[in-house]
C-alpha positions as CSV (number, residue, x, y, z in Angstrom):
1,X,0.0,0.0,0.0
2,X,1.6,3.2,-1.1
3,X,1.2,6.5,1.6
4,X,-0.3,9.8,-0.1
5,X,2.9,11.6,0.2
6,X,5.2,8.4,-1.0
7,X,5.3,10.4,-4.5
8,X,7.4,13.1,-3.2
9,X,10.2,11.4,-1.6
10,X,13.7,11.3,-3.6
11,X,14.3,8.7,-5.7
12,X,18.2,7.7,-5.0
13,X,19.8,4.7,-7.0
14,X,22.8,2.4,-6.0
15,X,24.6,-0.2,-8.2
16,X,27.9,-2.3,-8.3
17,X,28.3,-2.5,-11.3
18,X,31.4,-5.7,-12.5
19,X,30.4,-7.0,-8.9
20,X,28.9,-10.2,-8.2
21,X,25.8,-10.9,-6.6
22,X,26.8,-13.6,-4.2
23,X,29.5,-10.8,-2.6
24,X,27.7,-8.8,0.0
25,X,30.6,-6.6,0.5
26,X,30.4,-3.5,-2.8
27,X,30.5,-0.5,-2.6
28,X,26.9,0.5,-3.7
29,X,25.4,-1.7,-1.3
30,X,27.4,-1.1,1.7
31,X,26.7,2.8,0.5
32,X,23.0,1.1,0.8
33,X,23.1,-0.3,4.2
34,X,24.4,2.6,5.4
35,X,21.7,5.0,4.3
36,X,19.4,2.3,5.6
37,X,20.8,2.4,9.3
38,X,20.6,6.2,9.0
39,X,16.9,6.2,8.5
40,X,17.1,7.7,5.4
41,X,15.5,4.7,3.4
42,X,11.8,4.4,3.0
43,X,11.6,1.6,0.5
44,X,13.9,-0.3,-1.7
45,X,13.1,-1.6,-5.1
46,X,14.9,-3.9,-7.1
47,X,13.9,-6.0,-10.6
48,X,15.5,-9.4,-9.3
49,X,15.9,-11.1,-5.8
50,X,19.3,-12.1,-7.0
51,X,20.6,-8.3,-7.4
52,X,20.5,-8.1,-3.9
53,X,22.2,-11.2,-2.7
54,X,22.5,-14.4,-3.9
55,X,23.3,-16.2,-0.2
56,X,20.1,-16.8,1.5
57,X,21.6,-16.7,4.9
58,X,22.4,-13.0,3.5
59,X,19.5,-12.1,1.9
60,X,17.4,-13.0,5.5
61,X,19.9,-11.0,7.4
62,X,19.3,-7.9,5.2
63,X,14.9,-8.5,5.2
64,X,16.1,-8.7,9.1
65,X,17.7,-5.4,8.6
66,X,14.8,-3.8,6.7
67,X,11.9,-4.7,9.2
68,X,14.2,-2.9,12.0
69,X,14.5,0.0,10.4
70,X,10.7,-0.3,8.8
71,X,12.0,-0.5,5.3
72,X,9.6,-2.0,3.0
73,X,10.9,-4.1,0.5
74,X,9.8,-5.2,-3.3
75,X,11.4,-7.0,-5.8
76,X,9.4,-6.4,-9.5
77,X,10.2,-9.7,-10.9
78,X,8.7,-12.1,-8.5
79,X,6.3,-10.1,-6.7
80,X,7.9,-10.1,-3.8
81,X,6.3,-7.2,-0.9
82,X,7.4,-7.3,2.2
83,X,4.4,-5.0,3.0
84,X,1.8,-7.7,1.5
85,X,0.7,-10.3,3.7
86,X,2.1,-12.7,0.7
87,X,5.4,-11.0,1.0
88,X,5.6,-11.3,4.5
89,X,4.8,-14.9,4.6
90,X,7.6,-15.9,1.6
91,X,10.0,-13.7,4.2
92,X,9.4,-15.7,7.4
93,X,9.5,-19.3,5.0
94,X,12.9,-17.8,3.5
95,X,13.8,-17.4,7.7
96,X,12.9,-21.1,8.4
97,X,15.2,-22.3,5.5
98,X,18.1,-19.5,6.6
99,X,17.9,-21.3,10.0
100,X,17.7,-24.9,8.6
101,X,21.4,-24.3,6.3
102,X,22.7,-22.1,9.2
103,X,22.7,-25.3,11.1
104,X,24.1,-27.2,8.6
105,X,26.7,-25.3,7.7
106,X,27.7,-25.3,11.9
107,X,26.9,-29.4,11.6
108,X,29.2,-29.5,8.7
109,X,32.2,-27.6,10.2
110,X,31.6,-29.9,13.6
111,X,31.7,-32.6,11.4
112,X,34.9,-32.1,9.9
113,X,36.5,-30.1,13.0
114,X,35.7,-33.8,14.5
115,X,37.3,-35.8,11.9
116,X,40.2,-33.7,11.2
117,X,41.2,-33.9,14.7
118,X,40.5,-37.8,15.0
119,X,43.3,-38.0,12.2
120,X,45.7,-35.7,14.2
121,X,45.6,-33.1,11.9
122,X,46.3,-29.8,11.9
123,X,43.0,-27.6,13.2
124,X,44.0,-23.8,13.2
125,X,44.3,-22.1,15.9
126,X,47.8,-19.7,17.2
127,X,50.7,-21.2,17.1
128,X,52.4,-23.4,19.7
129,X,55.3,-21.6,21.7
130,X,58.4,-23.7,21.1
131,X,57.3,-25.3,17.6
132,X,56.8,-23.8,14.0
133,X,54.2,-25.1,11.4
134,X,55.5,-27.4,8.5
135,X,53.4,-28.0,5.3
136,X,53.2,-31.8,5.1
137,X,50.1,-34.8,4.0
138,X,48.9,-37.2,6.2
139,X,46.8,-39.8,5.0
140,X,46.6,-38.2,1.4
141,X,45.1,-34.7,3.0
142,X,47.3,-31.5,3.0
143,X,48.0,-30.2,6.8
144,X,50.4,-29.2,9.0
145,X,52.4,-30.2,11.2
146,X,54.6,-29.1,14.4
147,X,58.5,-29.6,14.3
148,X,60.8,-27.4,17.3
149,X,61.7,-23.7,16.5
150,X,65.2,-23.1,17.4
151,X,65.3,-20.4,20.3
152,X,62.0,-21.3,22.2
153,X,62.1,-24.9,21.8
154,X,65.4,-24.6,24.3
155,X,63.0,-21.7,26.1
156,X,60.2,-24.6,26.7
157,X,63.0,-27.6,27.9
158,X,64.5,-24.6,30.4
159,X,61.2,-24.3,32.0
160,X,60.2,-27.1,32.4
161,X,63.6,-28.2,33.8
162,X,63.2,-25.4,36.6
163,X,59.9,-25.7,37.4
164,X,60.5,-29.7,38.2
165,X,62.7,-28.5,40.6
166,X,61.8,-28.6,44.8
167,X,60.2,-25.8,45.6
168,X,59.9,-23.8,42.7
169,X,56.5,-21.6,42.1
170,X,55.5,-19.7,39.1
171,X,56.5,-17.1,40.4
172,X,60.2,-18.3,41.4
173,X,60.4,-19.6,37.8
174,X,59.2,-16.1,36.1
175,X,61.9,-14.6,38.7
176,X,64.4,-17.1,37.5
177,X,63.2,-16.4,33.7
178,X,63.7,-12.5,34.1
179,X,66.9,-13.0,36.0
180,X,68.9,-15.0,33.2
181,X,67.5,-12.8,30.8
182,X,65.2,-15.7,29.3
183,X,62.4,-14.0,27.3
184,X,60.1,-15.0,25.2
185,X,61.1,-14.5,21.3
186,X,57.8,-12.2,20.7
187,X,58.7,-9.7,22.4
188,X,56.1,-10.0,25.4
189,X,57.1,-10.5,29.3
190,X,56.6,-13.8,30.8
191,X,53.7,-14.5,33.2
192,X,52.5,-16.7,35.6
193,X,49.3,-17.2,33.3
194,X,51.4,-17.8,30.5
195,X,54.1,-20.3,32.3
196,X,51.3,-22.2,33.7
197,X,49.3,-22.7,30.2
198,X,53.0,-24.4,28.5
199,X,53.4,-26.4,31.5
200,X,49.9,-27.8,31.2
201,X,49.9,-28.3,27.4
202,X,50.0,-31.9,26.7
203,X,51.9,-31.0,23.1
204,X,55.4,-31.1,24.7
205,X,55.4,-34.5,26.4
206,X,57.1,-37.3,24.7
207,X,54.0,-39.4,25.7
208,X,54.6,-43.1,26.6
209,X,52.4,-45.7,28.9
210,X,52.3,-43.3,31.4
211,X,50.9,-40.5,29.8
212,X,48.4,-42.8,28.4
213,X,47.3,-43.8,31.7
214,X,47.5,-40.1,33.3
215,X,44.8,-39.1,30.8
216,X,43.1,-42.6,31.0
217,X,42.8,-41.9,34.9
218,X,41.1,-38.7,33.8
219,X,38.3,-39.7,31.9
220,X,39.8,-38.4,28.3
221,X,38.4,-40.6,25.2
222,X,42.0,-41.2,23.7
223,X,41.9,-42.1,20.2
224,X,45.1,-44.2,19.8
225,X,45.4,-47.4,20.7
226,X,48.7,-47.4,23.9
227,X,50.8,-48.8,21.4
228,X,51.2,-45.4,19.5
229,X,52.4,-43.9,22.9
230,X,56.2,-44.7,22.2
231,X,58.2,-42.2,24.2
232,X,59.0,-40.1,21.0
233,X,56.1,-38.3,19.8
234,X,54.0,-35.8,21.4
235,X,50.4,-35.5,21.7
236,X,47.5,-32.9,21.3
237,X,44.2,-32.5,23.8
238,X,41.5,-31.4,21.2
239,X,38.4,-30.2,22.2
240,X,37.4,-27.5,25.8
241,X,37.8,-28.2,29.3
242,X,35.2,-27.1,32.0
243,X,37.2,-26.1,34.9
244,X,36.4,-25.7,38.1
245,X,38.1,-24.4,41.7
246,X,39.3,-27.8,42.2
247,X,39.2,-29.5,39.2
248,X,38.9,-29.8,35.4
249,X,36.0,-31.7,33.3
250,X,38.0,-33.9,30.9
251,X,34.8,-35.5,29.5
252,X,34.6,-33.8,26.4
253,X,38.1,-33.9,25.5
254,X,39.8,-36.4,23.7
255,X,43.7,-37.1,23.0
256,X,45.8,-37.8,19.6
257,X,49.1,-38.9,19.2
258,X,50.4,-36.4,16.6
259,X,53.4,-37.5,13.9
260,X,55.6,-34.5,15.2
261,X,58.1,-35.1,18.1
262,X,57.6,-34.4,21.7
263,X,60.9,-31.9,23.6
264,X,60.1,-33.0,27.4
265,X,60.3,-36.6,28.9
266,X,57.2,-38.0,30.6
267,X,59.0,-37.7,34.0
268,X,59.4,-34.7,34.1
269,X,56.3,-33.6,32.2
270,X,54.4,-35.5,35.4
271,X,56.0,-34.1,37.8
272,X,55.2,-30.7,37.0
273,X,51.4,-31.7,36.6
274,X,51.7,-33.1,40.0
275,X,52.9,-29.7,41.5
276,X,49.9,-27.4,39.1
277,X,47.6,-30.4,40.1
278,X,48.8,-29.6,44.3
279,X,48.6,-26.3,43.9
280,X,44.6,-26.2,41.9
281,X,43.3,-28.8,44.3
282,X,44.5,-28.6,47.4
283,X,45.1,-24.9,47.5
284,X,44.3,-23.9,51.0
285,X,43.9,-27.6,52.6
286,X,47.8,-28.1,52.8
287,X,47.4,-24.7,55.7
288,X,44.8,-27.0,57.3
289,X,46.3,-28.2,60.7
290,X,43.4,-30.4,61.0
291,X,45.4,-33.5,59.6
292,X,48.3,-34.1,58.2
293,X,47.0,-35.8,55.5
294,X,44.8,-32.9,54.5
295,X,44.5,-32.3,50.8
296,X,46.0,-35.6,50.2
297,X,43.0,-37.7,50.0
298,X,40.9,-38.3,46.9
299,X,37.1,-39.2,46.5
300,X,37.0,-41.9,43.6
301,X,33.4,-41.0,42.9
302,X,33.6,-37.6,42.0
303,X,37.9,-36.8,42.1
304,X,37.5,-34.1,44.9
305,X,39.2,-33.8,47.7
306,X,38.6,-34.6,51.3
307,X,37.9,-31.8,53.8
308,X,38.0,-32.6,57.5
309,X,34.9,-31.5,59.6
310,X,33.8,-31.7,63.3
311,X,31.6,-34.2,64.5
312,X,29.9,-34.0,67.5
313,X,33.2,-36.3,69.3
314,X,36.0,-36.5,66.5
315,X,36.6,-35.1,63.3
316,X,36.2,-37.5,60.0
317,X,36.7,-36.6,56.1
318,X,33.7,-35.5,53.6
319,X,33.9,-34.9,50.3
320,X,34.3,-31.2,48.9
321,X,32.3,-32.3,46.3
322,X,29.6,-33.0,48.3
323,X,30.0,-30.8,50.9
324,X,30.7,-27.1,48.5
325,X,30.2,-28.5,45.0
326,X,26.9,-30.4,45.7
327,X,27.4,-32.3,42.7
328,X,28.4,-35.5,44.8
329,X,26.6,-38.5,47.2
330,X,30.0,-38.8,48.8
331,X,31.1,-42.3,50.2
332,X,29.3,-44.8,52.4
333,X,30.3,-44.7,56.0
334,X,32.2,-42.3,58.2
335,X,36.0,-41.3,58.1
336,X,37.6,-40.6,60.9
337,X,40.6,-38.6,60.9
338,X,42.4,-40.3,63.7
339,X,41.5,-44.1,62.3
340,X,42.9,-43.2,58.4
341,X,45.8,-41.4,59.8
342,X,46.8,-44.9,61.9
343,X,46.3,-46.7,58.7
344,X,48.6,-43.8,56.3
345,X,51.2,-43.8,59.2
346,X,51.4,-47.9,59.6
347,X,51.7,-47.7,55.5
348,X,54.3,-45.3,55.3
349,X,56.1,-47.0,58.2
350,X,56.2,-50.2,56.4
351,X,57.6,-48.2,52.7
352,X,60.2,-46.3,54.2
353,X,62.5,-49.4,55.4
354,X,63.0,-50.0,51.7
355,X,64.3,-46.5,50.8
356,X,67.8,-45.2,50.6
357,X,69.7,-42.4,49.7
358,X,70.3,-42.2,46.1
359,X,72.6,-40.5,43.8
360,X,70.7,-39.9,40.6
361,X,72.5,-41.3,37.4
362,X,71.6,-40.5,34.2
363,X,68.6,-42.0,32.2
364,X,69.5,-45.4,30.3
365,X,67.2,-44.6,27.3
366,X,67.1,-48.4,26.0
367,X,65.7,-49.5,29.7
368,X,62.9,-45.9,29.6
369,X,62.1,-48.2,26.1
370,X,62.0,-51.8,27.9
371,X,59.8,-50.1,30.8
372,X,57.7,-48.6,28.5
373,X,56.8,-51.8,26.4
374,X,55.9,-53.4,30.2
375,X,53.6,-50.8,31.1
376,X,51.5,-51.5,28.1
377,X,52.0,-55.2,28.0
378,X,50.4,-54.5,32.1
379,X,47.3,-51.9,30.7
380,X,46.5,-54.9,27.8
381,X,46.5,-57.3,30.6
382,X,44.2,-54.7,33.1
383,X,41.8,-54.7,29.7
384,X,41.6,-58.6,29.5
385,X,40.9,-58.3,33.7
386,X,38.0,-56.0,32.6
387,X,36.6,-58.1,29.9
388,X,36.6,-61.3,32.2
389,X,35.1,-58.7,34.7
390,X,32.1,-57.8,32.4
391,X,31.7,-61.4,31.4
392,X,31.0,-62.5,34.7
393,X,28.8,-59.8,35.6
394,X,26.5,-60.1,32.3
395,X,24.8,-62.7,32.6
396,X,24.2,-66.4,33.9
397,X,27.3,-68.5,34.0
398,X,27.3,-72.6,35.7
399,X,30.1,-73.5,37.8
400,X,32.3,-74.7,35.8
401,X,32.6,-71.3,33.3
402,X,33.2,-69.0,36.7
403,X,35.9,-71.4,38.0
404,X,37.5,-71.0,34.1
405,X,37.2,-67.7,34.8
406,X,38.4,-67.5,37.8
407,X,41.3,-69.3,36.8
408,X,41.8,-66.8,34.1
409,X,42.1,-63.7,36.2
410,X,44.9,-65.5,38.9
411,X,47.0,-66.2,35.4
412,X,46.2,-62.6,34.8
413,X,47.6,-61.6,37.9
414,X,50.4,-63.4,38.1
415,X,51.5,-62.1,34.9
416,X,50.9,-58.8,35.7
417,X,52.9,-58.8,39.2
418,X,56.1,-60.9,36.8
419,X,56.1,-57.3,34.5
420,X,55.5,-54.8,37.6
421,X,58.5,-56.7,39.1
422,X,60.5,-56.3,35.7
423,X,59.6,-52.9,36.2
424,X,61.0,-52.2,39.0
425,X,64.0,-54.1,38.4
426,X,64.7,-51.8,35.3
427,X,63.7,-48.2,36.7
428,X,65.2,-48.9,40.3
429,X,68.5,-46.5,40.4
430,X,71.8,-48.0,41.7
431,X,71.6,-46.5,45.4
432,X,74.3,-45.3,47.6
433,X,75.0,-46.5,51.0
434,X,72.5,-44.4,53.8
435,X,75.2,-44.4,56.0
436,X,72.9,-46.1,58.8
437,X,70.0,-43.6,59.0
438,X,67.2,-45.3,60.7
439,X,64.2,-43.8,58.8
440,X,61.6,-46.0,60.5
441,X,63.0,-44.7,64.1
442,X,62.8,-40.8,62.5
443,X,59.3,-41.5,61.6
444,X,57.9,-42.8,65.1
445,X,59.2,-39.3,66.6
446,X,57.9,-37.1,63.6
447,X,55.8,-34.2,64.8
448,X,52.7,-32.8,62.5
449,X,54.4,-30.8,60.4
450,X,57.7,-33.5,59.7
451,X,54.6,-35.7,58.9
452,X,53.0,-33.6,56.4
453,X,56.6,-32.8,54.6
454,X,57.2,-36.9,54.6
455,X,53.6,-37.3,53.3
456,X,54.4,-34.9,50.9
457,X,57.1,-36.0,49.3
458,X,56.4,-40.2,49.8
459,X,52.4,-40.0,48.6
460,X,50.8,-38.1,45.1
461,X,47.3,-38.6,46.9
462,X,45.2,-41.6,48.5
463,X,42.1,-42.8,46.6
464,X,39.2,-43.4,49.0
465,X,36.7,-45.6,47.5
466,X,32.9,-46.1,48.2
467,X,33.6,-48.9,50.5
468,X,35.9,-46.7,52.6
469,X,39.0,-48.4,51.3
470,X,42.0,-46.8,50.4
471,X,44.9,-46.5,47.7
472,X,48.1,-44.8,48.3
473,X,49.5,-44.0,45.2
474,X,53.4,-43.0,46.0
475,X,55.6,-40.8,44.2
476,X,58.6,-43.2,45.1
């Protein structure tokens, strides 16, 4: 419908002229637009749909456009009024089908974002300190990958080196940084933000067994099979992290053995994911004066740790994740403080008789490779465990098949405890003599806080299960 006074507005015309249609970005048009968003645009008129925009997802963005600004739209060709109630209906159809390929196009680039980094492959993103980009094909598709960049690939092996060390913080490693004049080859000033996101990037590690099973442990879908995890190449974490206070959501993430070469052995790449892991989770508990072995344990429902609180006559642990998250159910039964410190103490009583003073020698890499080939012989052995595991619980077995099985899982066993012990023989250190120190002796006269430094340095963290059983996992 056309106003009495329509006839007197100013006629303007725009056109690109050499331009195509399916570019929204020429100079007519964005001259257009811009008259639009002034208010100076009444109506626009034009003989084709297609001389607009040929992009539907355009083309609804700028009807979007016109019915903010009440700008009534009519193309002479196909009839099209957005005034009309015919026009307006084509106009919200044309919506529903913008929406529908807007989805698909953000399905598609899921899709591929999900293969691509399935394969490995290179996915965008900035570029990793310490490592340049390489053109190279893997599998027949054109990528790239990482390969060290001289300067900051020594920068990354120097902090990592330092931060391994006892007792050094972020903030004694940016000190020690600035102090040897170690900066970072952009040009920018080290952080604590920025120390702490290389030391946590999984794209450094040399990734072996144990990686494998620091992320298995975690909940990560890893796409290689443990095989691939050979000590040489590094690894990337694809996919966001929900973090929390105390801890990250590794759900969603998944892990990929890349064809590029890792700079920092898994020791030492563990060790300093124990100390960010110490200082993310147990932040204040390790002031608590409560127990010694605050901040130490673990709930194995939930990965929280354990707070101590008052009862009405002693004080026993509950789960943070229960207790401030409220996202947990907690354990069955009650922990006392005084009973699982008896049982910690009698346990680390009975470890320290076998330890010694040791003078470090460097790493025999033939035996890392002989330990490594172990570990993963031992996590094929822990999936046949779970398989016999399953089959038993599944369904309805006579006598005869659970005694098989049974018999199957002591073999398991056995074999399992012949590799751990191969282990050990292979990654035990020669030791020096420890001229005599009675540890066990030391340890009955320990006050709280020589009891917190030994559980420090002997245990990584106890895992309290539902049953109210525990497993120390030790650092030695």
């Amino acid at each position: 419908m056309i106003r009495p006074d329509e006839s007197s507005y100013p006629v303007k015309s725009f056109s690109d002229r050499g331009y195509s249609g399916k570019d929204t970005n020429r100079p007519g048009f964005q001259a257009l637009l811009k008259d639009i968003r002034r208010g100076r645009v009444r109506k626009l008129i034009v003989y084709k749909l297609d001389r607009v925009s040929r992009s539907l997802l355009d083309f609804v963005d700028m009807i979007q456009l016109f019915k903010e600004h009440d700008v009534a739209f009519v193309s002479a060709q196909e009839m099209f009024d957005t005034a009309s109630p015919y026009g307006e209906m084509l106009m919200k159809l044309l919506m529903v089908f913008a929406e529908f390929e807007r989805t698909s196009i953000v399905n598609r680039i899921r899709d591929a974002y999900e293969k691509r980094s399935s394969m490995g492959l290179y996915t965008g993103g900035r570029r990793v300190y310490g490592y340049a980009l390489e053109k190279t094909v893997i599998q027949g598709i054109q990528t790239k990958k990482f390969v060290p960049r001289s300067g900051e690939a020594e920068h990354i092996k120097y902090i990592f080196e330092v931060y391994a060390r006892p007792g050094v913080t972020l903030r004694r490693l940016q000190a020690d940084l600035l102090q040897n004049g170690i900066k970072p080859l952009s040009g920018t000033d080290w952080t604590t933000g920025k120390l702490g996101t290389i030391l946590r990037n999984p794209i450094y590690v040399k990734a072996n067994a144990d990686i494998y099973a620091y992320y298995q442990q975690r909940g990560v879908h890893i796409v290689n099979d443990i095989h691939a995890f050979d000590g040489v190449h590094n690894i990337q974490l694809y996919g966001r992290s929900t973090h929390n206070r105390d801890l990250p959501d590794w759900s969603d993430m998944k892990i990929v053995v890349l064809e590029s070469k890792g700079l920092i052995d898994a020791a030492t790449w563990l060790k300093c994911q124990q100390k960010l892991e110490k200082n993310r989770q147990v932040g204040k508990a390790w002031g608590n004066r409560t127990s010694w072995l605050a901040g130490k344990l673990i709930c194995v429902k939930c990965g929280h740790t354990m707070t101590t609180v008052k009862g009405e006559t002693k004080r026993y642990f509950l789960c943070t994740g229960k207790t401030h998250k409220k996202t947990c159910s907690g354990i069955r039964g009650t922990v006392y403080v005084e009973d699982m410190e008896a049982m910690v103490y009698d346990c680390i009583a009975q470890k320290l008789p076998s330890l010694t003073l040791s003078g470090t020698k460097q790493a025999d890499t033939s035996a890392e490779k002989k330990a490594n080939a172990l570990k993963i012989a031992i996590k094929e052995i822990e999936a046949q465990e779970e398989q016999l595991s399953t089959a038993v619980l599944a369904g309805e077995l006579n006598t005869e098949m659970i005694q098989l099985l049974n018999n199957k899982a002591k073999l398991l066993r056995e074999q399992k405890d012949k590799l751990t012990e191969q282990i050990e023989k292979i990654t035990t250190p020669e030791r020096e003599s420890t001229n005599g120190i009675d540890f066990t002796k030391r340890w009955r006269r320990a006050d709280f806080a020589e009891k917190r430094a030994v559980t420090n340095v002997l245990i990584r963290h106890i895992i309290l299960y539902e049953d109210a059983s525990l497993e120390i996992v030790w650092n030695i």
